[in-house]
C-alpha positions as CSV (number, residue, x, y, z in Angstrom):
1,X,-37.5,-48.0,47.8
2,X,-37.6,-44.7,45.9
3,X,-39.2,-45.1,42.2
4,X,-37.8,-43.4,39.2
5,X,-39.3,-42.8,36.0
6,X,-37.2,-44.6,33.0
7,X,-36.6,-42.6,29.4
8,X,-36.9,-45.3,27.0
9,X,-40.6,-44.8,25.6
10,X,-39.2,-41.3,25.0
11,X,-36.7,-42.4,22.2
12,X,-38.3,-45.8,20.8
13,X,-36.0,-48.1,22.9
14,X,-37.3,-51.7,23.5
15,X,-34.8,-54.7,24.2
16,X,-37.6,-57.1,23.9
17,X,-40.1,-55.8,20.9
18,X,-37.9,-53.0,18.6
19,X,-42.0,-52.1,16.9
20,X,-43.1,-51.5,20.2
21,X,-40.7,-48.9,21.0
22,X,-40.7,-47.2,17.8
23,X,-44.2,-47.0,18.2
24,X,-44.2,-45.3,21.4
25,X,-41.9,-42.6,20.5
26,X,-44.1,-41.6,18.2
27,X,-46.2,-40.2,21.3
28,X,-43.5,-37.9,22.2
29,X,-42.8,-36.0,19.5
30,X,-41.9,-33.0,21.1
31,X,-39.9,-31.8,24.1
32,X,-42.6,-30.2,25.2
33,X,-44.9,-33.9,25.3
34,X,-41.8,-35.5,27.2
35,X,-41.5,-32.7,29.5
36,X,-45.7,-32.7,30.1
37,X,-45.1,-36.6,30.8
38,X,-42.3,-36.2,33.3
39,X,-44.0,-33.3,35.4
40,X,-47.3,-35.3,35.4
41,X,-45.3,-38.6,36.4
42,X,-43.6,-36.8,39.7
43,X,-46.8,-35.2,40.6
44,X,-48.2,-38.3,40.9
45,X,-45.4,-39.1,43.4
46,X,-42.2,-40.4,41.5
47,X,-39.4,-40.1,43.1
48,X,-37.3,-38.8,39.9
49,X,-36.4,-39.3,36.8
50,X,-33.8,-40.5,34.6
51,X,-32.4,-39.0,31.5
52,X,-29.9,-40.0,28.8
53,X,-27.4,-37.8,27.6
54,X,-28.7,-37.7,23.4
55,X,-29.0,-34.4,21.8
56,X,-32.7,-34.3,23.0
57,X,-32.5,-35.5,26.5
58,X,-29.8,-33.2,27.4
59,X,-32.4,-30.1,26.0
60,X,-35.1,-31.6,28.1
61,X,-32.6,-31.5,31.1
62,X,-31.3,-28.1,30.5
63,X,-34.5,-26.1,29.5
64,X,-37.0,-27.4,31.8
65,X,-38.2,-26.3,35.3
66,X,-36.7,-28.9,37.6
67,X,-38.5,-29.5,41.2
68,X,-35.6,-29.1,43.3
69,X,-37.7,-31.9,45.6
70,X,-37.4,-34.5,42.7
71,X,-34.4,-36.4,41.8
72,X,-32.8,-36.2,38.4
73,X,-30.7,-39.1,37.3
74,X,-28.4,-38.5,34.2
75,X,-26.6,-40.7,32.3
76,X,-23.1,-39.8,30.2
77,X,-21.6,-40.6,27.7
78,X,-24.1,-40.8,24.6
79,X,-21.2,-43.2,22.7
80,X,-23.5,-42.6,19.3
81,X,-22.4,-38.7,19.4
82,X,-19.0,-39.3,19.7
83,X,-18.8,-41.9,17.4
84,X,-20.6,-40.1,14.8
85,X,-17.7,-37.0,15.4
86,X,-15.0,-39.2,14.5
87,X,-16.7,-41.1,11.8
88,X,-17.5,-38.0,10.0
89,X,-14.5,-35.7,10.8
90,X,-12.0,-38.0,12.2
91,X,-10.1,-38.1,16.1
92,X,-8.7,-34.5,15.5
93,X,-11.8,-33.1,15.2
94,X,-13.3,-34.7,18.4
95,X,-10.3,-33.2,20.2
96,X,-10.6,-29.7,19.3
97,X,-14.7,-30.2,19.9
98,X,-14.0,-31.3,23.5
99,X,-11.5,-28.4,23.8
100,X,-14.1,-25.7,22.5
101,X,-16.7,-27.0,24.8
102,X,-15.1,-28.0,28.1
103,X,-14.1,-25.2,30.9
104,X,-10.8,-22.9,30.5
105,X,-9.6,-24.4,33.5
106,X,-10.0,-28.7,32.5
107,X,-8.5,-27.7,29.3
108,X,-5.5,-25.7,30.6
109,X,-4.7,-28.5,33.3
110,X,-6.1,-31.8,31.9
111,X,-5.4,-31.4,28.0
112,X,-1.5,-30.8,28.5
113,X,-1.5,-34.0,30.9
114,X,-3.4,-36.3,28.2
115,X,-0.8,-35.0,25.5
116,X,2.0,-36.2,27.4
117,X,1.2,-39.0,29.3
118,X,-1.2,-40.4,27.0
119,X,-3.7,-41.5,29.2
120,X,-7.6,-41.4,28.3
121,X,-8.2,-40.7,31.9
122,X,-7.7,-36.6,31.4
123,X,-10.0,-37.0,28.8
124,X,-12.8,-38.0,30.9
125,X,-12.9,-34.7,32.7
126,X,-13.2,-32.7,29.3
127,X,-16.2,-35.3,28.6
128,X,-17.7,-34.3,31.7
129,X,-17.6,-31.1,31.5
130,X,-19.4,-31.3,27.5
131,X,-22.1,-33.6,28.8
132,X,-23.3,-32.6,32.1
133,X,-26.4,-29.7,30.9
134,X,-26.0,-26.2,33.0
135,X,-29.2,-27.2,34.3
136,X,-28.4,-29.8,36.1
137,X,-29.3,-28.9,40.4
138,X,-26.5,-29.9,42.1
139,X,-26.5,-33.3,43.5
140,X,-28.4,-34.5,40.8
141,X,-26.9,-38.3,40.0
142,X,-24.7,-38.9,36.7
143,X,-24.2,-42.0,35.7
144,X,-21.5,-43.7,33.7
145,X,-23.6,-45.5,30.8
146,X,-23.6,-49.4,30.5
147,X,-21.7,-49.6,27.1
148,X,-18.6,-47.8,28.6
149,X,-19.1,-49.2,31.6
150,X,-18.8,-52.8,30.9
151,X,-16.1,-51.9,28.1
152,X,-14.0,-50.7,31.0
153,X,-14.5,-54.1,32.4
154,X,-13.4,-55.9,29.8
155,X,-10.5,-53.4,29.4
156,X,-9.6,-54.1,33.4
157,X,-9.6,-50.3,33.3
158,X,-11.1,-50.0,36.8
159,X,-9.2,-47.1,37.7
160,X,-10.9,-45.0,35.3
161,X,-14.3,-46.3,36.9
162,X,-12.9,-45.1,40.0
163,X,-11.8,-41.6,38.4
164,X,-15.3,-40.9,36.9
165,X,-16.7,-41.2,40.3
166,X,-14.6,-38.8,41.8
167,X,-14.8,-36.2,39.3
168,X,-18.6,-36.5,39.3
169,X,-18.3,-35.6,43.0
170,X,-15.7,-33.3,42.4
171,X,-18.4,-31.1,40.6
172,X,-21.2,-31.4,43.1
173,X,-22.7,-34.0,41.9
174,X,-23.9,-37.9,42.9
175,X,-22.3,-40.9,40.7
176,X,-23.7,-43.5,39.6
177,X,-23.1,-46.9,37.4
178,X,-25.0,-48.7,34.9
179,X,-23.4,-52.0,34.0
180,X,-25.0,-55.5,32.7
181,X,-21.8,-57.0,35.3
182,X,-23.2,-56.2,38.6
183,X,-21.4,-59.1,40.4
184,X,-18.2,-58.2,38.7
185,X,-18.6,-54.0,39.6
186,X,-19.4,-55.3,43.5
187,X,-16.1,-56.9,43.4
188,X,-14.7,-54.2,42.2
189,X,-15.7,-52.1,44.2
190,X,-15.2,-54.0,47.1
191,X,-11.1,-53.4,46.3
192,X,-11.5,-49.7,46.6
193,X,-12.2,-48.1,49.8
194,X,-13.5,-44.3,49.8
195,X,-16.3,-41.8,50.7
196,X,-17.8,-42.2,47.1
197,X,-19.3,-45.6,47.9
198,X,-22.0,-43.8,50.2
199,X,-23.2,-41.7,47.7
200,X,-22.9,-44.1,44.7
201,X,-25.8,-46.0,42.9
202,X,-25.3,-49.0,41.0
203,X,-27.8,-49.6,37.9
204,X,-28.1,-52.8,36.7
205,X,-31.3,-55.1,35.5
206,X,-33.0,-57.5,37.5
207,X,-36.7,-59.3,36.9
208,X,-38.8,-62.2,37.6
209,X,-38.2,-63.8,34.1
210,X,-34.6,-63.4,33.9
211,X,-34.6,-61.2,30.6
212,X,-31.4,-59.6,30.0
213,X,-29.9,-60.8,33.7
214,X,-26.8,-61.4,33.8
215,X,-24.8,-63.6,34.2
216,X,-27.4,-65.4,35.8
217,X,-31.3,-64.6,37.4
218,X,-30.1,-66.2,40.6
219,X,-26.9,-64.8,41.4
220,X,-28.1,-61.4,41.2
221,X,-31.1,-62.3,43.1
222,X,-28.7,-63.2,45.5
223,X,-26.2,-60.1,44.7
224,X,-29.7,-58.0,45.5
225,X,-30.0,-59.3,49.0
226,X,-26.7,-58.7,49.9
227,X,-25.5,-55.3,52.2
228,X,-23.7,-53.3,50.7
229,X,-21.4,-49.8,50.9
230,X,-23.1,-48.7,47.6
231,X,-26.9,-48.2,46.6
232,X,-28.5,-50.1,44.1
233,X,-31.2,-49.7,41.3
234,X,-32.9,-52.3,39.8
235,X,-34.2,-51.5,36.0
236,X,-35.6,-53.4,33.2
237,X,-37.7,-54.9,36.2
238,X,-40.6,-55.9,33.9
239,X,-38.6,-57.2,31.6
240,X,-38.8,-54.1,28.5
241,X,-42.8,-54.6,29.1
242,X,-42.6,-58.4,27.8
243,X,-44.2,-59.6,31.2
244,X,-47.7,-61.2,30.7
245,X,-48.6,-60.8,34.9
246,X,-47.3,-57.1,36.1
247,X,-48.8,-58.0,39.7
248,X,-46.4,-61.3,40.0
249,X,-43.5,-59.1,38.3
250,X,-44.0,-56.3,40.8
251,X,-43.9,-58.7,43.8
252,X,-41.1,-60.3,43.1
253,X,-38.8,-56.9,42.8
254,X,-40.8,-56.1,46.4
255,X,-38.6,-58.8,47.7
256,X,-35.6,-57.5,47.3
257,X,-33.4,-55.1,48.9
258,X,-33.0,-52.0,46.4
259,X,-32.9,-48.8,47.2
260,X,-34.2,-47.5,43.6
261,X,-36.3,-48.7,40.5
262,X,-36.5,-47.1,37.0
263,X,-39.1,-48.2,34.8
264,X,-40.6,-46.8,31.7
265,X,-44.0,-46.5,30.0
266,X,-45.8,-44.5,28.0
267,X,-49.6,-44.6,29.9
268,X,-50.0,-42.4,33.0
269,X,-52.6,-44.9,34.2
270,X,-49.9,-47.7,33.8
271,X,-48.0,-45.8,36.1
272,X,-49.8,-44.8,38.8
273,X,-50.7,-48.7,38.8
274,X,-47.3,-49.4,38.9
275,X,-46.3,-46.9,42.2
276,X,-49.3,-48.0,43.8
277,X,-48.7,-51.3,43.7
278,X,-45.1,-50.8,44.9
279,X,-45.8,-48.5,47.4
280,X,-48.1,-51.5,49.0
């Protein structure tokens, strides 16, 4: 089970305690402080790390030295940034912003296609191209973030699932899922036979106390023990640091069959307790 350094104490993000979090970003005040903690973290023996596409994540991504032996995990879209476009400048502008930022070549073939067929779907690749930093080693894992994901769900959009995938790999890259619907992304998945299942991760949260499980702690306990063509990473496992006993916490994600954790803190000495204890 390879272990992968979360993002959230970077940017004040805590689903159980909101203080908590905006008290830990105030650690990392600078790039240069997230980019100390990260280095320090895989030194120690992290597998990777995971990154969010926001304005300063996607610096962090594209300015530092990357260990080509470490993973980097990326998630896109940042929904906030493009929301913020059209609230301030309206749809038009978001178009012409893609357009000025994306490749000659998605432009020339996928613009004309969303024009007349309108279909979001040649969007995506414009939105791919804008959020994936030049950084980025190849093979490095993007992921599709949980807010689109699951809106796709609800949409029954799963081609588009499907077409995010492909055009991850279609630029060198890994895909990957984040979703709060892991039993309902299995079965979709499970309709659609190609190569991209071997190289795909599914991201989804899983803990001892049930916090933000869904739909239910025991059927994805279950889902986790279950084979499958995909990988899958378990997050949030000690339930966004609400957990009064990290030992019992840690054994009970030992149990089950993932392939990845990401978890976040802000205390190197947390950490290396943390891999330790999983690496048991």
């Amino acid at each position: 089970m390879k272990q992968i350094l979360g993002d959230n104490q970077f940017f004040g993000i805590n689903h159980y305690d909101l203080n908590k979090g905006n008290d830990k970003k105030k650690l990392f005040i600078s790039n240069d402080s997230i980019i100390e903690f990260i280095n320090e973290s895989l030194n120690i023996g992290m597998d990777g790390f995971m990154m969010n596409s926001n304005s300063r994540g996607y610096e962090i991504v594209d300015f530092m030295k990357i260990d080509v032996s470490k993973e980097v995990h990326f998630s896109i879209p940042y929904p906030h940034k493009f929301a913020s476009l059209v609230n301030e400048n309206g749809l038009l502008f978001l178009l012409k912003y893609l357009i000025s930022k994306s490749s000659t070549k998605s432009v020339l073939y996928y613009f004309p296609k969303f024009i007349f067929k309108k279909d979001v779907k040649y969007l995506l690749h414009l939105i791919v191209d804008l959020e994936i930093p030049q950084n980025l080693p190849s093979g490095s894992y993007i992921y599709l973030q949980n807010i689109v994901t699951d809106l796709l769900i609800g949409l029954k959009r799963y081609d588009l699932i499907y077409e995010f995938c492909e055009t991850i790999i279609g630029k060198g890259f890994k895909p990957g899922i984040i979703t709060l619907n892991p039993l309902s992304i299995d079965k979709i998945l499970s309709d659609y036979s190609s190569n991209i299942l071997q190289d795909l991760v599914v991201c989804f949260n899983i803990n001892k106390t049930g916090f933000n499980v869904f739909p239910n702690l025991n059927d994805v306990h279950q889902y986790t023990l279950t084979k499958t063509a995909y990988k899958k990473m378990g997050m949030s496992i000690l339930s966004s640091g609400s957990v009064l006993n990290v030992d019992d916490s840690l054994d009970y994600i030992k149990e089950l069959q993932l392939d990845y954790v990401v978890y976040g803190t802000s205390s190197i000495n947390n950490l290396i307790y943390n891999f330790n204890y999983l690496k048991k």
